[in-house]
C-alpha positions as CSV (number, residue, x, y, z in Angstrom):
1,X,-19.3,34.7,-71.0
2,X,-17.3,37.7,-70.4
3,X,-13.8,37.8,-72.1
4,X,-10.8,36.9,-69.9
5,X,-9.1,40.0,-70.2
6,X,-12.1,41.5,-68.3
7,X,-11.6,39.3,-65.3
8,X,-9.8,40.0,-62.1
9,X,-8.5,37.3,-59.2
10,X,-7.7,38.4,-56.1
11,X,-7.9,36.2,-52.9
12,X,-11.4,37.9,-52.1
13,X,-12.8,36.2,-55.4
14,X,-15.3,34.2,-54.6
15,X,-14.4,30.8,-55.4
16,X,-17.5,29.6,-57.2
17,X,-17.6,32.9,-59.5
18,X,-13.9,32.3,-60.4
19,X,-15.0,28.7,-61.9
20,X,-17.8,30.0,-63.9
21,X,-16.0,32.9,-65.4
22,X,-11.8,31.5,-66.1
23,X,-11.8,28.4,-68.2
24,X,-9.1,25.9,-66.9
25,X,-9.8,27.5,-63.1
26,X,-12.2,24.5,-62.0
27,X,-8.7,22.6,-62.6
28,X,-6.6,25.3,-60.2
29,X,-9.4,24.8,-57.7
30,X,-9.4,21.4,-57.2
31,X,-5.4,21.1,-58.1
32,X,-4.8,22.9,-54.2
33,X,-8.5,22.2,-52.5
34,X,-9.4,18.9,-53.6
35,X,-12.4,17.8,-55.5
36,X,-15.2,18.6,-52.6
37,X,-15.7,22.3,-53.2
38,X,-17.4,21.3,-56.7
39,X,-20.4,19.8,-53.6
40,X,-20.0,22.3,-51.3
41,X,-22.7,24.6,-51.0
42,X,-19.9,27.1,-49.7
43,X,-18.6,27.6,-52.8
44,X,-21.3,30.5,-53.8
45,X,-20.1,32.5,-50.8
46,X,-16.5,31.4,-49.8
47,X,-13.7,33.5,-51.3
48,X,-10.4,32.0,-52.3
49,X,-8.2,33.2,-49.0
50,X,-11.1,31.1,-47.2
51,X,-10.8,28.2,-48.8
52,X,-6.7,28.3,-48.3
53,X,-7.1,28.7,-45.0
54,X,-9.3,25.7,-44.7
55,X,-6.7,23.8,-46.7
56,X,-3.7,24.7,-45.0
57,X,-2.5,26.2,-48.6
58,X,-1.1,29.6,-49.6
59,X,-3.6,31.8,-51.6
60,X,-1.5,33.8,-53.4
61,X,-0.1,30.6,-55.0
62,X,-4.0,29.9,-55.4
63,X,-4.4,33.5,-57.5
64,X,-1.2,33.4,-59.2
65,X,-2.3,30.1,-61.0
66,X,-5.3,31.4,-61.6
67,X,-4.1,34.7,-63.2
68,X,-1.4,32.8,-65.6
69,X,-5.0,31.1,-67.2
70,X,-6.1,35.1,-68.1
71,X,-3.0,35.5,-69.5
């Protein structure tokens, strides 16, 4: 697993890549977008400004949660 401090979050991450990589992120993810992206076959290819819109929430909230775990 790469180190932390070699990770960047950006609302094109793709959301799937930012669970594998950011321990405590699987927690951010479902904290604004609910538990169903862990099924979704979407979350291979759907990037975290997608999956806000989809969930009516803002994804630079989304990324700024998920940057304070890299810190």
């Amino acid at each position: 697993m790469p180190e932390t401090t070699d990770i960047s979050v950006s609302g094109e991450s793709i959301i799937g890549d930012v669970i594998e990589q950011i321990p405590g992120a699987a927690d951010v993810i479902e904290k604004y977008f609910g538990n169903g992206c862990f099924t979704c076959p979407g979350i291979r290819m759907e990037s975290i400004n997608f999956g806000a819109t989809m969930h009516g929430v803002n994804a630079e909230d989304v990324v700024a949660d998920l940057r304070a775990l890299l810190k």
